[in-house]
Every structure is written in C-alpha cells, then in structure tokens.
C-alpha positions in Angstrom: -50.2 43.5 -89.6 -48.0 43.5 -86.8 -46.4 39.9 -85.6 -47.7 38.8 -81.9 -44.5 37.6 -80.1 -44.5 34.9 -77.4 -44.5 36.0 -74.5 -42.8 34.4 -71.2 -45.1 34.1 -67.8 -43.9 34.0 -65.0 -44.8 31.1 -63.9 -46.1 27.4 -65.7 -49.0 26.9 -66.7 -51.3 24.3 -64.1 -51.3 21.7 -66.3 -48.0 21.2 -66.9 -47.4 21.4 -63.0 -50.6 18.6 -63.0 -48.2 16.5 -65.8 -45.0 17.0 -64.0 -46.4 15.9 -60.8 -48.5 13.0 -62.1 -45.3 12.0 -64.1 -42.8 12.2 -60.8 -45.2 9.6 -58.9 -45.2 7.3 -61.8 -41.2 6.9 -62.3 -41.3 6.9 -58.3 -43.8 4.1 -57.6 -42.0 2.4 -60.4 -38.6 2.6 -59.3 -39.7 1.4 -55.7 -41.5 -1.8 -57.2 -38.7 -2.4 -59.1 -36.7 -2.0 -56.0 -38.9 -4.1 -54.2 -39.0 -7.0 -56.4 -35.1 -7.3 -56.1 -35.0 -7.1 -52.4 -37.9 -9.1 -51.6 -37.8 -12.3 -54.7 -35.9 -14.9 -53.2 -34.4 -17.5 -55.6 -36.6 -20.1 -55.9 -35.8 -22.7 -57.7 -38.1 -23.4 -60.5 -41.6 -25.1 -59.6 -42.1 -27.1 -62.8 -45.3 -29.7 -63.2 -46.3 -31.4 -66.6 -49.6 -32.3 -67.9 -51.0 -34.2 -70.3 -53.0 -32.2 -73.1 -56.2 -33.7 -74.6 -55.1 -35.1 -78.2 -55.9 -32.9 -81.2 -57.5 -34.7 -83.6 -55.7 -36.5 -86.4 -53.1 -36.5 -83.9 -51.2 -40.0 -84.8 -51.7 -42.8 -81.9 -47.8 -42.9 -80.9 -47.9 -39.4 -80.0 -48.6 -37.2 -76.8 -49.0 -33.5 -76.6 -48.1 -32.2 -73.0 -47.6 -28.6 -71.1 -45.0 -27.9 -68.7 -45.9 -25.2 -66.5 -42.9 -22.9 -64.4 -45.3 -21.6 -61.2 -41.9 -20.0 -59.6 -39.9 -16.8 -60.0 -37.2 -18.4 -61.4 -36.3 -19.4 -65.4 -35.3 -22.6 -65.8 -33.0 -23.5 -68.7 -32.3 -27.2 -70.7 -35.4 -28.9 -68.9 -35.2 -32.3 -69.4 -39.1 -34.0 -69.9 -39.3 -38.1 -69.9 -42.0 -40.3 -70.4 -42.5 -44.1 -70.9 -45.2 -46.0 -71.3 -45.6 -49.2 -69.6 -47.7 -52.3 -69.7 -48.5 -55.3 -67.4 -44.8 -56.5 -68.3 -43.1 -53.5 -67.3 -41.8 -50.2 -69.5 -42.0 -50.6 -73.4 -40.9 -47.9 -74.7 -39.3 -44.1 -72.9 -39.7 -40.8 -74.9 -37.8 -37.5 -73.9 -38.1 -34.0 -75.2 -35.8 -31.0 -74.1 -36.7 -27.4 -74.1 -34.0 -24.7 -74.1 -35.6 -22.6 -71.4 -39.4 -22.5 -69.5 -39.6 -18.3 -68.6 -40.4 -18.1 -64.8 -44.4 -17.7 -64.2 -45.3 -19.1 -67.7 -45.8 -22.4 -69.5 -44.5 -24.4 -72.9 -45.7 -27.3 -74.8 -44.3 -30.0 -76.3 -45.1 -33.5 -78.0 -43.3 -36.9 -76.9 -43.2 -39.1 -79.9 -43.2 -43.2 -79.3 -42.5 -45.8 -81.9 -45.4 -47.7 -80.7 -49.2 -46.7 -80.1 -49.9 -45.2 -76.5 -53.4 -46.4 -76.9 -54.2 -49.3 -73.7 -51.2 -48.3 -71.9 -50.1 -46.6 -68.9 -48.1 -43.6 -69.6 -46.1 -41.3 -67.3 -44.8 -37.8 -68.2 -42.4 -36.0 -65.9 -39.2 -33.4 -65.6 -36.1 -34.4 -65.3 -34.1 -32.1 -64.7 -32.9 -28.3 -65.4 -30.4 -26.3 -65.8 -29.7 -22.5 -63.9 -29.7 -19.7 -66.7 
C-alpha cells in the first residue's frame, strides 16, 4: 500500500485565517484597554468606609465584627481601624485592629475585641489611617 504524503496548498485554510484574525483583535482590544487604563486611572487615593457587620451568633458580647470597604483605584497598605465605645460619661474603652493592605475595588473584614461588653453602649468604628504601597 502506498504512503499518502502531506501535501502543501497554497494557501491556509479559512479557518485558520478566521483564528488568526479573531485572535489579532483580541490581543489588540486588550493591549488598548490595558493602555487605556494607564493613561486614564488617576491616583486616587483610597476611598475606605467601615461598617458594622450583624453579630454571628455565639459571637462573645465584647466583640464586633466589621467590613472595611476600598471603593477607589488605589491599594491602600497598613490601614489603621479604631473604635471606642462610649457611655453617658464619656469613652470606656478604644479597640484598634490593622490590616496589612485593603486591594483597590474590594473589601476585608475584621473583629475589634473590647475587655468589656459592647451591649447598651454607643460604639464608633472608623479608619485611621493608611499607608501608600
């Protein structure tokens, strides 16, 4: 039986001239958003707000779960969260957590962690403060 040798056309085959095509728009479009993003994202600083999360149960009374939320372009790094509760007397106690970084356009969550009981108190939870990556 004699052995069929591939055989060069002339020319590629449609397909592949669909693929390459499809393929050059791709890396195109995304080397022009890319492109775009670097011209057009100007440096924000980071937009950080902090809410309190609704207490998971058996969650002990001195404790309180919150979310700090980054809504800029920007990471910030070594943010700085306080909170202190407060009675009719004044502030009783102050709480602080750090986290290393909150990614730009995202979120983290964290606990503050009293000595006393939160419960029949006013508390307040904001950043401090943050650090440039």
């Amino acid at each position: 039986m004699p052995e069929k040798r591939h055989q060069d056309r002339g020319s590629p085959h449609p397909i592949e001239w669909t693929v390459g095509v499809a393929s050059a728009i791709l890396v195109a479009g995304l080397i022009s958003m890319t492109a775009y993003e670097a011209f057009t994202n100007a440096d924000t600083p980071p937009q950080l707000a902090v809410a309190r999360l609704v207490a998971a149960p058996g969650q002990p009374e001195n404790q309180v779960r919150f979310e700090i939320v980054n809504s800029a372009d920007t990471t910030a790094a070594g943010v700085l969260v306080h909170g202190e509760i407060r009675n009719e007397n004044g502030v009783v106690e102050t709480a602080e957590a750090t986290f290393d970084y909150v990614p730009a356009q995202s979120k983290a969550a964290g606990a503050l962690i009293f000595l006393s009981a939160i419960k029949g108190k006013e508390l307040t939870i904001h950043a401090v403060g943050y650090a440039d990556p």
